[in-house]
N, C-alpha and C positions, 0 to 999 in steps of 0.2 A: 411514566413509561413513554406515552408518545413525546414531552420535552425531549426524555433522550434520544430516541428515534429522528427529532428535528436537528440536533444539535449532530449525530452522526453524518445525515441526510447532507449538511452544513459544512461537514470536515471535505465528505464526498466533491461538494463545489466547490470548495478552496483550492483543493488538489488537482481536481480536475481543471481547472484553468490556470494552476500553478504546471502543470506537465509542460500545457502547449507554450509557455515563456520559457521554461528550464531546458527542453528538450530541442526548440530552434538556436537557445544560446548554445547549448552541445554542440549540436552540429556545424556553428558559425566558429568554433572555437576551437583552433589547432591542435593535431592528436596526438604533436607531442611523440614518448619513447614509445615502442610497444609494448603491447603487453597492458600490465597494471600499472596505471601511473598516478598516483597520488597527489601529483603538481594538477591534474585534470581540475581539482574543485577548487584553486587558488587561482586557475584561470580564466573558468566561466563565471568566477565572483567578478572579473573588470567586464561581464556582459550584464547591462540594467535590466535585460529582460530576466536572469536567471537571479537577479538578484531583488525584482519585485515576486519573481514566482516562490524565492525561497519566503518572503515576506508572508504569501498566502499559507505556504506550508506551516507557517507559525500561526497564524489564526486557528488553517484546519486542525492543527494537531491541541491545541486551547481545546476545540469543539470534541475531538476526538476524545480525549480525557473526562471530558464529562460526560460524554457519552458511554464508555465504556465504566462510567461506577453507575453506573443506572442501569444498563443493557448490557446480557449477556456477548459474550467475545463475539458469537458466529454470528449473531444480528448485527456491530456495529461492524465487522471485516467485511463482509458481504456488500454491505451499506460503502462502505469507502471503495469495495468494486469496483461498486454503478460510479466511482469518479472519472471511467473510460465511456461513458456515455456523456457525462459533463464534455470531457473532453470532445468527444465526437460531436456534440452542437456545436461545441466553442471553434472547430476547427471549420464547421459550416459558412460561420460568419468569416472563416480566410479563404472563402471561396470552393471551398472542398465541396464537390454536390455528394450527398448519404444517399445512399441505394434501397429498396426497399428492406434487406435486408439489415441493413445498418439499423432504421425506423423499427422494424419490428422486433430486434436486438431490444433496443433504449425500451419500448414497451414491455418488454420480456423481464427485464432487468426490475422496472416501476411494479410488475405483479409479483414477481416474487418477495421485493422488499416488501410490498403489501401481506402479504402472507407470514413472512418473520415478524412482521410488527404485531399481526395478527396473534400470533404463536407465541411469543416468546412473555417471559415471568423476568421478573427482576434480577439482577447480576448474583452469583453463585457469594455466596459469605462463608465458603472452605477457607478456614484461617493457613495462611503460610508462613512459616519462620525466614530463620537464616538459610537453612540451609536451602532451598527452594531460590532465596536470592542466588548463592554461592552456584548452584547450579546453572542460572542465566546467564551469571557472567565467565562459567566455563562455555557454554552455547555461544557466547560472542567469539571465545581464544578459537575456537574450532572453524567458527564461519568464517573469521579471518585470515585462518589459512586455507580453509577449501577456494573463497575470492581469490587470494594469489596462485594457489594453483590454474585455476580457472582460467585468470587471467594471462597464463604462461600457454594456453592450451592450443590447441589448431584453431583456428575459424567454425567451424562444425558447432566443434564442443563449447570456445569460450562465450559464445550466445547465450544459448539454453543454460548455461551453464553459471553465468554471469549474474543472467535475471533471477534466474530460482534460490540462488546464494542472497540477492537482494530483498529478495518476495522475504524470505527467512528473517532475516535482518528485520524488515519493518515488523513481521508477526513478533520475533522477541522485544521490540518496540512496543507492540501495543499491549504483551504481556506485562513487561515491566511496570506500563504507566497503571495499569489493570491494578497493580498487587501498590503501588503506590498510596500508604492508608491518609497523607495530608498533603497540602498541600501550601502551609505555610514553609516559609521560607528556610527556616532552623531545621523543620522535619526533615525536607529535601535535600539539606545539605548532608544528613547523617543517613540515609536511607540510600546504601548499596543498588537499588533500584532505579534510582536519578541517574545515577554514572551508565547507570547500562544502559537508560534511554538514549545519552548523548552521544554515548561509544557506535551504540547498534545502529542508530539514525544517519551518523555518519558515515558509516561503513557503509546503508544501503544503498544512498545517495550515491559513493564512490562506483559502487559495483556498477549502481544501474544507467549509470552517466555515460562510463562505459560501456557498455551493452550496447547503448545507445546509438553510441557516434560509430564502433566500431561493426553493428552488424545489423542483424534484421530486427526492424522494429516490430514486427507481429511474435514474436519467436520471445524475444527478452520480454514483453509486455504478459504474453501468457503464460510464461512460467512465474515472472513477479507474482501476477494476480493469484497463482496455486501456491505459491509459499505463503504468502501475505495472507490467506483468506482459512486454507485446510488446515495447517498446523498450529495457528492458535486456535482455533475453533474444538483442534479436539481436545489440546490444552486445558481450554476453558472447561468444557464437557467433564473428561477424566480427573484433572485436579484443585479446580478452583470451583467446583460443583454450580457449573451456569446449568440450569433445566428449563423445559417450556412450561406451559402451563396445560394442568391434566389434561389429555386426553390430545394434545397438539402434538405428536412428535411427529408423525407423517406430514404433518401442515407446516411445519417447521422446516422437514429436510427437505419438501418439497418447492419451498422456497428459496432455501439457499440454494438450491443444485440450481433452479431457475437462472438466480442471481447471478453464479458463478458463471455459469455455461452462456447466460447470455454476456459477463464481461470478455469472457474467453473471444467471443465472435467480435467482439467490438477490439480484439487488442492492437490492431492497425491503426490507431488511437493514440496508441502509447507516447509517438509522435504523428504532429498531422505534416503532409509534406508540404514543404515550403514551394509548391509548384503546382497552383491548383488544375494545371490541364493533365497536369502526369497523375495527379491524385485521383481521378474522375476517370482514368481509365483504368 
């Protein structure tokens, strides 16, 4: 139990200091047509910082996987969260000063995970067929077009709009990896679940890239974090039967909501700015 707890804890730190390379190669990285541009991720691949942060995203996402067959969905979502408080120290050391509020955020965040780790029983074993696959990879056709929608939308809308289409994206991400039963190589190739991992991880990547460069970074960060964290969580809950352990469900939800709501404050994170006197005030 607490192995997976570390190994989550561990995806959380990857990601979190994969943001702050990915997110300054964004911004450094020409915006191109409007709208939804798909050329976006062929071109922040010639920036080395988005291409060692995508590097971390392959460890975290390693850690994530094994974390999620051991820990129920809402403890390891929660857990990769607090990657906006990673973030938030790692943007410290580029000069950013953290406000009391930011500190007591990152502490908010460290009690609630304490209380999910506390709370939670081992990952739900509700067996899933095909069709439960067949289902996710309809949940990808739809997010793909609600992203280009999005993407076509006013400034207002394609933020909010952008991020929470992404948030979504990674949660069918950690579903898929979730119901994935091996992890040898032959299995992965045959297992409909693989494909949606790559499909969906892409897709988030694309959406939230854009969010990114193109509007407010507190706005695309808080809505990622509410897709990313609520929607598989009740997933998990409803059809893959994750539970706590007797007698923990208040200590459980009172930790995620911790979790969440302190990632929420930290989402100015999402990106640190690359301008540490404008970032401090």
């Amino acid at each position: 139990m607490w192995w997976g707890l570390l190994c989550a804890l561990g995806a959380a730190c990857a990601y979190g200091v994969a943001s702050v390379m990915q997110s300054v190669a964004a911004r450094a990285t020409d915006t191109g047509a409007d709208g939804l541009d798909p050329k976006l991720l062929v071109r922040v691949l010639g920036q080395w910082k988005f291409v060692l942060g995508l590097s971390l995203d392959v460890l975290g996402f390693v850690a994530q996987i094994v974390a999620l067959h051991v820990l129920p969905l809402f403890v390891v979502q929660a857990a990769l969260a607090a990657s906006l408080a990673v973030t938030a120290v790692a943007a410290r050391f580029l000069g950013v000063r953290l406000g009391k509020r930011e500190w007591g955020a990152i502490v908010v965040v460290c009690a609630g995970l304490g209380l999910l780790g506390a709370a939670a029983e081992s990952e739900g074993s509700d067996p899933v067929g095909l069709g439960f696959r067949l289902v996710l990879i309809g949940a990808v056709v739809v997010l793909a077009g609600a992203g280009i929608v999005a993407g076509k939308a006013n400034r207002r809308v394609r933020t909010p709009a952008l991020g929470l289409v992404a948030g979504l994206c990674f949660g069918v991400v950690a579903i898929a990896g979730r119901i994935i039963p091996s992890l040898a190589p032959l299995d992965l190739l045959k297992d409909p679940a693989t494909y949606t991992v790559a499909v969906a991880g892409g897709m988030a990547m694309l959406f939230y890239a854009t969010a990114l460069q193109r509007g407010s970074v507190t706005t695309s960060t808080a809505m990622m974090v509410l897709g990313e964290t609520v929607f598989p969580s009740l997933v998990g809950v409803l059809v893959l039967g994750d539970r706590t352990r007797p007698g923990f469900v208040v200590v459980a939800l009172a930790g995620f909501v911790l979790a969440v709501a302190a990632a929420l404050a930290l989402a100015r994170f999402g990106e640190p700015a690359t301008d540490p006197v404008a970032a401090s005030n």
